[in-house]
C-alpha positions in Angstrom: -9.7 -16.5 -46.6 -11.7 -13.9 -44.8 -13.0 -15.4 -41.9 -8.5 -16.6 -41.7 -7.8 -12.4 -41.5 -10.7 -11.8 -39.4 -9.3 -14.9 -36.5 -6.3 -13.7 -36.9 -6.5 -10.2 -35.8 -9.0 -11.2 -33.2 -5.8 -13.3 -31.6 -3.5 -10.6 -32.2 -6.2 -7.9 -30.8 -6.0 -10.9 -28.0 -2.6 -10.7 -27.5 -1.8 -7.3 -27.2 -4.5 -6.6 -24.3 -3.5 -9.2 -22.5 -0.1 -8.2 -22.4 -0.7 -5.0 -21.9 -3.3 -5.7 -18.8 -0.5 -8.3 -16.7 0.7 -4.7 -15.2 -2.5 -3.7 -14.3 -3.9 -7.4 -12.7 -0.5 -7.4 -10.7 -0.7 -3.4 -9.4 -4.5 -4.2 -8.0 -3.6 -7.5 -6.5 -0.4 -5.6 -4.6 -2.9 -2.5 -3.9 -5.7 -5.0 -2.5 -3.1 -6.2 -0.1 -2.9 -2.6 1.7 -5.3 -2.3 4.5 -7.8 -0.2 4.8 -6.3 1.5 8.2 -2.7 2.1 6.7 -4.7 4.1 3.9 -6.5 5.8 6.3 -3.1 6.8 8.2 -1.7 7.6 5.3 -4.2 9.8 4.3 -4.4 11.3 7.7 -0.7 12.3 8.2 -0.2 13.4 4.5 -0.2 16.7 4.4 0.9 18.2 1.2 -1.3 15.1 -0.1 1.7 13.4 -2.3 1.2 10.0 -1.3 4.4 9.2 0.9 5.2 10.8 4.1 8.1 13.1 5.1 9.8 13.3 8.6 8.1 16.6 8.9 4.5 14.9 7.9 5.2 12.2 10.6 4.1 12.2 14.5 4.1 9.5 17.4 5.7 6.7 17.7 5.9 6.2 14.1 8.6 9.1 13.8 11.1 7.1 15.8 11.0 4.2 13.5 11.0 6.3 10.6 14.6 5.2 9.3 13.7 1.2 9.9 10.2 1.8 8.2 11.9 3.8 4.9 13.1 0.4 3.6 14.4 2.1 0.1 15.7 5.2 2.3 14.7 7.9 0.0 13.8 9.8 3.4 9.9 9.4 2.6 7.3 6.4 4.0 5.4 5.2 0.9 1.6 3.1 1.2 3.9 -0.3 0.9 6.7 0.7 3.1 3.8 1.8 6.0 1.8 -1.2 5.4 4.7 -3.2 6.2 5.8 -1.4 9.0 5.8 -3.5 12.4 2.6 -3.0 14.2 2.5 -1.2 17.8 2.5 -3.9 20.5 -1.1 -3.9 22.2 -1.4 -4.3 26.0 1.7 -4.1 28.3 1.7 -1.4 30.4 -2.1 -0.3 30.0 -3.1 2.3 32.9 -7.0 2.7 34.6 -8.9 0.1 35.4 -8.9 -3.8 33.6 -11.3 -4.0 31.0 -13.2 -7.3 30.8 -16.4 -9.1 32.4 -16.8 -9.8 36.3 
């Protein structure tokens, strides 16, 4: 009968942590899908260090997309919203000299 109580509340124990843990698993699997450069952007442009970026707290190109970028359009960029922000076009109209071999 004891060793019954003791399985028991080792499942439920179990249970609960498990439960409570699915939040967790799923907020590190979204966060490992940030790269390192956005965070580094973000942490560069965030001013008043809140974790989402005004128009104020904004410069460059990325200010003229601001509206297209604020998906939820609570007038702030968040990490998510700035990782999935289209990236800049490379190349085009490059000035100087052609990089490259001979």
């Amino acid at each position: 009968m004891k060793i019954l109580k003791i399985t028991i509340c080792a499942a439920a124990v179990a249970i609960m942590t498990s439960c409570g843990s699915k939040d967790e698993v799923a907020s590190k699997t979204a966060n490992s899908k940030i790269s390192k450069a956005t965070t580094e952007l973000m942490t560069k442009m965030d001013a008043n260090k809140d974790g989402k970026l005004s128009k104020d707290e904004v410069k460059g190109p990325l200010s003229n997309d601001f509206d297209k970028i604020d998906t939820n359009e609570d007038g702030y960029i968040s990490l998510e919203e700035l990782n999935n922000a289209p990236k800049p076009e490379r190349g085009g109209n490059r000035q100087g000299p052609p990089r490259g071999g001979r």
